[in-house]
N, C-alpha and C positions, 0 to 999 in steps of 0.2 A: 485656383491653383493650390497645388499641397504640396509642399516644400517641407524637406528635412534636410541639415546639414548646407543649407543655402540650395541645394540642388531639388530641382522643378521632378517631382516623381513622377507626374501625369504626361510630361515632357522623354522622360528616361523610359517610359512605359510605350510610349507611343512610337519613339525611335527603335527600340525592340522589336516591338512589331513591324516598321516599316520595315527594317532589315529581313526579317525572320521571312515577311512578304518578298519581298526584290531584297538577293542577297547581294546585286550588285552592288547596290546603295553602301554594303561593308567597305567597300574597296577603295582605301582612302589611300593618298601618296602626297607626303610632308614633301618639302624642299628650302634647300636655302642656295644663296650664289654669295660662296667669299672671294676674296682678294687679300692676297698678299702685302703686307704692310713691311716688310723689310723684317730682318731676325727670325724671332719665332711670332710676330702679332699676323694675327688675321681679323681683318674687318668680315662680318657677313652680315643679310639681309634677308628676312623670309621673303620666298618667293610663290607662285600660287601653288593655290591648295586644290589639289585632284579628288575629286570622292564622285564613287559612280561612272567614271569616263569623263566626267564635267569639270571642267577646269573654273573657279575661284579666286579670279586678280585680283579680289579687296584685298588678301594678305600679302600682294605682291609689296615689297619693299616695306612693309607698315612697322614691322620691327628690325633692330639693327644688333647685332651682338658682338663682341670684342674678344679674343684671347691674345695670352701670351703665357710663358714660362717663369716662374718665377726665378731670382735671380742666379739661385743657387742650380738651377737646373737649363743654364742658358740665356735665357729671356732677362727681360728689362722689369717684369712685374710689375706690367701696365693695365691688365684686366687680370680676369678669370684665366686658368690655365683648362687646356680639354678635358685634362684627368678630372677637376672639379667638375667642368661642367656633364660630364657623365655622369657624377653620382648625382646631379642639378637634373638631369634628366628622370634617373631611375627614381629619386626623391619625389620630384612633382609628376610622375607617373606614380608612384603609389597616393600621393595624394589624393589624385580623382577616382582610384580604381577605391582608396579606404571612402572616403566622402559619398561617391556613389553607390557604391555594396553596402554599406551604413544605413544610408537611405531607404535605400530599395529592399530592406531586412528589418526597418523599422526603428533604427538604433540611432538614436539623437547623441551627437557628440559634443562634448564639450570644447574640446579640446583636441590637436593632434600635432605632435611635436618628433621629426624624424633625426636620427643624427647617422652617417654615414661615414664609413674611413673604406679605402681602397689600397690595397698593396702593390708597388710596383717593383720590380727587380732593372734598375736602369743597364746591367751586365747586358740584356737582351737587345734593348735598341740602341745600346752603343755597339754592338757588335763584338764585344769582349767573350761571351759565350753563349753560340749559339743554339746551344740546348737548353736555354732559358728562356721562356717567352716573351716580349719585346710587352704584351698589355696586361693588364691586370691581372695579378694572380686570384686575391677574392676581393670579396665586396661584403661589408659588414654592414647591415641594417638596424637600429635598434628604435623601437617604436614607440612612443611615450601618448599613450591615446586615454581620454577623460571622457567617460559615458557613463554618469550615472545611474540611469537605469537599464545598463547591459550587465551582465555577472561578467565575472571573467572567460569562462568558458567560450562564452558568446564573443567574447571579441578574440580569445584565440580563435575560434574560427573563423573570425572574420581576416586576421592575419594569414590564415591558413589559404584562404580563398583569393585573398590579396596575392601571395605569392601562386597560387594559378592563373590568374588572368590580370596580370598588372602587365603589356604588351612590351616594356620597357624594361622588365626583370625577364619576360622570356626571352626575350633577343638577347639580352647579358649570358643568361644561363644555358642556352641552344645555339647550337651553330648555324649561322646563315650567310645567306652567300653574300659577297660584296664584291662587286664587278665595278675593275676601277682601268678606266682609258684613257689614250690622250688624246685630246681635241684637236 
């Protein structure tokens, strides 16, 4: 096994290829089921993981996650609020896209250290004016990455290539549909 960055590259190689063979196998569908906890907390639970048409119940309930708002904004500031956990998403989504593209580019890291800030304009979802948008205005990434023997160059492009296929910066950056019902 050859591993750079913890991540298995004969493994990352191989998955490539299966996909590249059967592009079904891309076709993965994340899920969670929350429940309303009173105020602004919601309890949630991962639930199964879709890839291929093939459904996945080991993730079913195996992790559990919490929000709320912090106090000034509503909430009791009992967990994580959603705003964090979005930049919590787009964060450990760049983390596997840097770790992995590192890998697979041959670039041994030392180190990777992200810090994130997001703007919100509350005018928007209080209803105060509705020419302001209710979510994030930007999202600030700044990347603190330790590699040795990469030049610098080399790891802006590795940045660069990050912000192409980090699937979690493109859903922030591109618009996608969100189809919301009631049951």
């Amino acid at each position: 096994m050859s591993a750079i960055n913890e991540i298995d590259v004969n493994a990352l190689n191989d998955t490539i290829d299966a996909v590249r063979a059967n592009p079904k196998l891309g076709q993965v569908t994340f899920a969670i089921d929350g429940s309303w906890q009173g105020g602004c907390r919601l309890d949630a639970q991962t639930a199964a993981l879709t890839q291929g048409g093939e459904r996945d119940e080991k993730r079913s309930a195996q992790y559990t996650m919490s929000s709320d708002e912090p106090s000034a904004l509503l909430g009791t500031d009992t967990a994580v609020s959603p705003g964090e956990y979005l930049l919590q998403a787009l964060a450990g989504c760049y983390t596997v896209t840097i770790a992995t593209l590192a890998a697979a580019r041959g670039i041994e890291l030392d180190s990777v250290r992200l810090e994130l800030e997001g703007d919100v304009d509350l005018r928007g979802f209080l209803g105060i004016a509705p020419s302001i948008r209710p979510g994030l205005d930007q999202v600030r990434v700044h990347v603190h990455a330790e590699a040795p023997g990469a030049t610098r160059e080399q790891l802006e492009e590795l940045i660069a290539l990050v912000e192409r296929r980090s699937p979690i910066r493109d859903t922030l950056a591109n618009p996608i549909s969100v189809v919301t019902t009631l049951a």
